[in-house]
C-alpha positions in Angstrom: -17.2 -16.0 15.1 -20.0 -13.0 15.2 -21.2 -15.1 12.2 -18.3 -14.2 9.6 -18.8 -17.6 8.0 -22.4 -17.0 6.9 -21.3 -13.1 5.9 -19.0 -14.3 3.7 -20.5 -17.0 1.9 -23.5 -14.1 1.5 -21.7 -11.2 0.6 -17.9 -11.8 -0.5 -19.1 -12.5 -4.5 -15.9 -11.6 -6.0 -13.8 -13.6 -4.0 -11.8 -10.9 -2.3 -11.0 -13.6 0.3 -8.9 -15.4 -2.0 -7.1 -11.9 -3.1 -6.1 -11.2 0.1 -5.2 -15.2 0.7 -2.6 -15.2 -1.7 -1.0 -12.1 -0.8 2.4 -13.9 0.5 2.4 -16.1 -2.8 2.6 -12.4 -4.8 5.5 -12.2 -3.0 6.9 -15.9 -4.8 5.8 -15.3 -7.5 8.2 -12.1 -7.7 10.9 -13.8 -6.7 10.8 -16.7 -9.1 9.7 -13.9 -11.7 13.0 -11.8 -11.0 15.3 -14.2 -10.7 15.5 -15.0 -14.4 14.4 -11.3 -15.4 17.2 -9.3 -17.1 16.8 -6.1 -18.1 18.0 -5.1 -21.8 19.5 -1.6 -20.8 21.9 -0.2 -18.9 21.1 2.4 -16.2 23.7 4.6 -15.3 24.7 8.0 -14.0 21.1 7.7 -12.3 21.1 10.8 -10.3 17.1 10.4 -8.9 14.4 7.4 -9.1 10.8 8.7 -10.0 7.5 6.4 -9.6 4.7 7.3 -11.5 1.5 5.2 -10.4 -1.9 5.6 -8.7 -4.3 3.7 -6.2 -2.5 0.3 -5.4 0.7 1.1 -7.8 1.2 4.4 -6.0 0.9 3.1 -2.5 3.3 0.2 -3.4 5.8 2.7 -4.5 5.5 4.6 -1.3 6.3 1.6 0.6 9.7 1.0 -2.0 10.9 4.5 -1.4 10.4 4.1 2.2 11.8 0.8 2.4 14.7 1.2 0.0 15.6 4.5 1.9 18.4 3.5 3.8 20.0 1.5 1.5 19.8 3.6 -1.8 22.0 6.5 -2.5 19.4 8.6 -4.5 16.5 9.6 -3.5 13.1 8.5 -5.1 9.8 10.2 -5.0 6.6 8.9 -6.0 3.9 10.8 -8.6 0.7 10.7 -8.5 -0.2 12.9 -11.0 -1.1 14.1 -14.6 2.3 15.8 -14.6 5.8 15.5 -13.8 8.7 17.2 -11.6 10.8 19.8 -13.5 13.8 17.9 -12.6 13.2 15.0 -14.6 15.9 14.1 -17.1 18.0 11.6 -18.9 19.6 10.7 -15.3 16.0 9.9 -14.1 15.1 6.3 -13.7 11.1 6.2 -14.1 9.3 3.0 -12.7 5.8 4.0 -14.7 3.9 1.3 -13.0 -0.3 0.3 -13.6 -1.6 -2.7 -12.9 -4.1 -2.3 -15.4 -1.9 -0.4 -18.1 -4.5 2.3 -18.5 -4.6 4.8 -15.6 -4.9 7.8 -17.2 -2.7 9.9 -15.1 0.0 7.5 -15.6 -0.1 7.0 -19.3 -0.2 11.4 -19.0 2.8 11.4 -16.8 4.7 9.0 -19.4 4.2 11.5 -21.7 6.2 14.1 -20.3 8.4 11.8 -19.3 9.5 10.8 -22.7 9.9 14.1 -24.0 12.9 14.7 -21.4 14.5 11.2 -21.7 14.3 9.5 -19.4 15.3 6.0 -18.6 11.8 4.1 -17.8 11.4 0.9 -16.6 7.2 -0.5 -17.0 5.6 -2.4 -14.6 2.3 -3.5 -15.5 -0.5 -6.6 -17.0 -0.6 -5.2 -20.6 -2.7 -2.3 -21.6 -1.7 1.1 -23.2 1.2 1.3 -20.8 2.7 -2.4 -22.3 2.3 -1.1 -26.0 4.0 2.2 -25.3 6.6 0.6 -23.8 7.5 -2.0 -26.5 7.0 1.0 -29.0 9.7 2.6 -27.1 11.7 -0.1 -26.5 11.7 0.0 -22.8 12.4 -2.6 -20.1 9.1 -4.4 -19.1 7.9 -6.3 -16.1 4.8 -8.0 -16.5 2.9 -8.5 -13.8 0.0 -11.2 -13.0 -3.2 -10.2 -14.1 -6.7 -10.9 -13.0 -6.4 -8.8 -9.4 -8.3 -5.4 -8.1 -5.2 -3.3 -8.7 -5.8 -2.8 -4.7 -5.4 -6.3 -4.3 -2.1 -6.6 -5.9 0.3 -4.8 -3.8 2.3 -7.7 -3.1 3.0 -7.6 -6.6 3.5 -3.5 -6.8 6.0 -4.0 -3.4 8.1 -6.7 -4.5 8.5 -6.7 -7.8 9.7 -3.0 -7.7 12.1 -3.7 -4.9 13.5 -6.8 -7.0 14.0 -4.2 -9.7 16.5 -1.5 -7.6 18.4 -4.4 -7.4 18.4 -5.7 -11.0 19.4 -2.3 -12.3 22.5 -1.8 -9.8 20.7 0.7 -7.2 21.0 -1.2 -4.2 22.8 -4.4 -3.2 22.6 -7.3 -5.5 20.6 -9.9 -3.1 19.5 -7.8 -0.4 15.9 -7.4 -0.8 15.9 -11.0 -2.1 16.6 -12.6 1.1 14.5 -10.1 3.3 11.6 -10.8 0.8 12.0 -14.6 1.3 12.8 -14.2 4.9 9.5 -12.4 5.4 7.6 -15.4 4.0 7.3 -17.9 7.0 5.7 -15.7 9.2 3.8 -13.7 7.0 2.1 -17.6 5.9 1.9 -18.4 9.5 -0.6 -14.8 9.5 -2.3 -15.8 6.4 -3.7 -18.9 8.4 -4.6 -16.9 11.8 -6.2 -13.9 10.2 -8.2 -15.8 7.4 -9.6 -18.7 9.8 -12.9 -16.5 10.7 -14.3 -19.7 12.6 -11.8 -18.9 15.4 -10.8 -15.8 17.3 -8.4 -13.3 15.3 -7.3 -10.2 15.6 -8.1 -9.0 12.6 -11.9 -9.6 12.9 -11.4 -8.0 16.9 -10.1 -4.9 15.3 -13.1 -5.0 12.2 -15.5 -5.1 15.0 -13.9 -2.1 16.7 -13.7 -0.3 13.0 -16.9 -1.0 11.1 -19.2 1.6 12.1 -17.1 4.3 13.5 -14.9 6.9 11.5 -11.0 5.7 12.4 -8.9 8.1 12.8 -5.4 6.9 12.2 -2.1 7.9 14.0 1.5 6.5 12.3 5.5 7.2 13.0 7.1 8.2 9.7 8.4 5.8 7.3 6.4 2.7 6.4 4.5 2.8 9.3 2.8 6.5 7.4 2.2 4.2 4.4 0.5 1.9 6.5 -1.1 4.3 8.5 -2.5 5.1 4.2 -3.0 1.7 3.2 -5.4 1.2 5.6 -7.4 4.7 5.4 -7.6 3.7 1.3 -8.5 0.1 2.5 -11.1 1.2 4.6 -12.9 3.3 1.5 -12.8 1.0 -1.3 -13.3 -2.4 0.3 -15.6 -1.2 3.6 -16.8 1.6 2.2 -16.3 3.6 5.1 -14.4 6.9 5.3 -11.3 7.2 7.6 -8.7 9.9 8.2 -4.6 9.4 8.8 -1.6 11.8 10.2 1.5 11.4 11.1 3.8 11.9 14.0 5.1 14.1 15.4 3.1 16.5 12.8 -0.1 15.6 14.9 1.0 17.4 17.6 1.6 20.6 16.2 -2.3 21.0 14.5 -4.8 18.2 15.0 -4.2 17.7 18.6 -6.4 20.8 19.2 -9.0 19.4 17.0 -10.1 17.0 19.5 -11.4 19.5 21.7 -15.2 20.6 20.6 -18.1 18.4 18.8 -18.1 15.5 21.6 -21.4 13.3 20.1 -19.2 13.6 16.8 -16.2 12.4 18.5 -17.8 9.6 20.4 -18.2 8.0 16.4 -14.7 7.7 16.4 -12.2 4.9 16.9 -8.6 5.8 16.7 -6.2 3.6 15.3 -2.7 4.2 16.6 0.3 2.2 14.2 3.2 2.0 16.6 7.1 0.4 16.0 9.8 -0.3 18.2 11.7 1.7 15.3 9.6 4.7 16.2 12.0 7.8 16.8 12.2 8.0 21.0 10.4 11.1 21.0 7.9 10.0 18.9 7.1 6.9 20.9 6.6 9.4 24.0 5.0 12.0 22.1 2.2 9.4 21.0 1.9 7.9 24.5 1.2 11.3 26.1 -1.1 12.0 23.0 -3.2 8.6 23.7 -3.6 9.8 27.1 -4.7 13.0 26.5 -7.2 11.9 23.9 -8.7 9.0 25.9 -11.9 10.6 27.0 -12.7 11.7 23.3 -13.4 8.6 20.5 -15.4 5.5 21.4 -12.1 3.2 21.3 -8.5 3.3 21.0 -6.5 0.3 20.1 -2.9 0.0 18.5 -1.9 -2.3 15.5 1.3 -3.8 15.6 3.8 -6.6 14.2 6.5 -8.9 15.1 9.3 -8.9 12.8 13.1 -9.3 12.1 13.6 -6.1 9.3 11.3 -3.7 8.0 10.3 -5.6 5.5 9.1 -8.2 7.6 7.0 -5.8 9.4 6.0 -3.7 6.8 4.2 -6.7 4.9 3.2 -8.4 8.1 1.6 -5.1 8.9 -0.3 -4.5 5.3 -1.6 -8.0 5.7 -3.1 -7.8 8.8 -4.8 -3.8 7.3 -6.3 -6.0 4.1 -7.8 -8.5 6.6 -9.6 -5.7 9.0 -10.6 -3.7 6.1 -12.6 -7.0 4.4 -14.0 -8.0 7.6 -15.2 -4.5 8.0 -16.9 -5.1 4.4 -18.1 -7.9 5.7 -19.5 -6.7 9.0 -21.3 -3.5 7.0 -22.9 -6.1 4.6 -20.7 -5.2 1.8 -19.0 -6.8 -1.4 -15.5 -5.4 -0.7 -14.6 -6.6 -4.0 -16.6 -3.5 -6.6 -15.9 -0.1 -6.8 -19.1 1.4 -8.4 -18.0 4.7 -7.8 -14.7 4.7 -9.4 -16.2 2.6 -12.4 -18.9 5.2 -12.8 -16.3 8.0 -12.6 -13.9 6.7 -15.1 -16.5 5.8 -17.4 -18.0 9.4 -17.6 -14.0 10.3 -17.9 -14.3 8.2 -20.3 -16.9 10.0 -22.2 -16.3 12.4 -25.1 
């Protein structure tokens, strides 16, 4: 198909196939992982659930609070930052979660976090986050190591959701069985979308994506995440810049921004993340928007999943994002697997 074979045996040096491969086993692994994980404290009287993270731990947490939503009866925000809300306290359950254990913004946050008392749970590989939290005698989940932080979302989702339940927030079991429910058909996609000798959609949408600048549309909820997943997907494995809004916020600003700049536009692809959960009015507003758009980007096509719950979808959905995002790598003549600009930046961080 176009060639993939010979793109990736010539380009994918780091193996981000593989990564992206195993992304339902993640999702076993944190099961088997939870079931016999205990935590060694008591959280109660939580009155609000903070996640500090960024990149890949971040995103994941996005997709927990908008997952868990419905089903937890305090709300939880997510952090990416240096910093901390003023409301923090002892009734604050943190979930200070890096993958690699040294995000600086995270190990910052922590700081402030432990001055008001909170109750922190840390999810991570090891690194300064690990030693701070055994120095402090907090919870620990201990991730599998050896992944692009990126690449590890399976982990970040899961194992976080597995936690709300371990600690009393939501139902005992819940998110269990919709995690292991999720798993047939998200192995069955694992098989479609990685076979790049046959025709996928996944390498259809790649071709569509590639070389234009995707503009991507989303409903609220986890559909927004994805509608971020794949704009941060797009820059760090394609290399390609990308732009996302939500509904029905689109139609009170950007709408009019299609108007001027036509050779611009014609670059364009946009990217429209639809589900049948989609408020009414939203479904209508983004059918009338397709419409009224349609003479502006070089392509419009929608992205969407089967599913029997959210969950389902939701990682059905990030699966098939992962896949278009390293075929696009693939397709530009890119390694999706290094991030020389990050490196480069943290290292002069780095730097006294």
């Amino acid at each position: 198909m176009v060639g993939i074979n010979k793109l990736v045996s010539e380009y994918d040096k780091s193996r981000m196939y593989e990564a992206i491969s195993g992304f339902s086993d993640q999702i076993k692994t944190s099961l088997n992982y939870m079931e016999n994980w205990m935590p060694k404290h008591q959280y109660n009287d939580i009155q609000n659930i903070l996640i500090t993270g960024m990149g890949g731990s971040a995103i994941g947490g996005d997709f927990v609070a908008s997952l868990v939503n419905r089903y937890c009866s305090v709300p939880i925000i997510v952090n990416r930052s240096y910093n901390i809300p003023g409301w923090v306290d002892e009734h604050t359950l943190v979930i200070s979660s890096s993958y690699s254990g040294n995000t600086e913004e995270t190990l910052s946050a922590l700081e402030f976090i432990c001055e008001k008392n909170a109750q922190v749970i840390a999810v991570t590989t090891g690194g300064k986050l690990k030693k701070i939290a055994k120095e402090n005698n907090f919870d620990i989940i201990e991730v599998t190591a050896g992944l692009q932080p990126r690449a590890a979302i399976g982990y970040s989702i899961s194992l976080n959701l597995l936690l709300l339940e371990k600690v009393g927030l939501v139902k005992n079991g819940l998110f269990t069985q919709l995690l292991r429910n999720s798993l047939p058909q998200l192995t069955k996609l694992t098989h479609t979308y990685s076979d790049y000798s046959k025709d996928n959609d996944s390498i259809k949408n790649a071709l569509l994506t590639h070389d234009k600048f995707a503009v991507i549309y989303a409903g609220e909820g986890w559909q927004a995440n994805c509608a971020l997943r794949l704009r941060g997907q797009l820059a760090e494995n394609a290399k390609i810049l990308s732009s996302h809004l939500n509904f029905p916020e689109q139609n009170h600003n950007e709408i009019e921004g299609w108007t001027l700049n036509p050779e611009i536009l014609k670059k364009t692809v946009i990217i429209w993340i639809t589900d049948s959960s989609d408020h009414n009015q939203v479904q209508k507003r983004m059918s009338i928007t397709k419409e009224l758009l349609g003479k502006y980007p070089s392509q419009q096509y929608e992205l969407k999943v089967e599913g029997k719950s959210d969950v389902e979808k939701a990682l059905c959905l990030i699966h098939l994002i992962d896949w278009i995002s390293y075929y696009s790598a693939l397709l530009n003549n890119i390694d999706p697997t290094p991030v020389e600009r990050i490196t480069i930046l943290k290292n002069r961080l780095s730097e006294e």
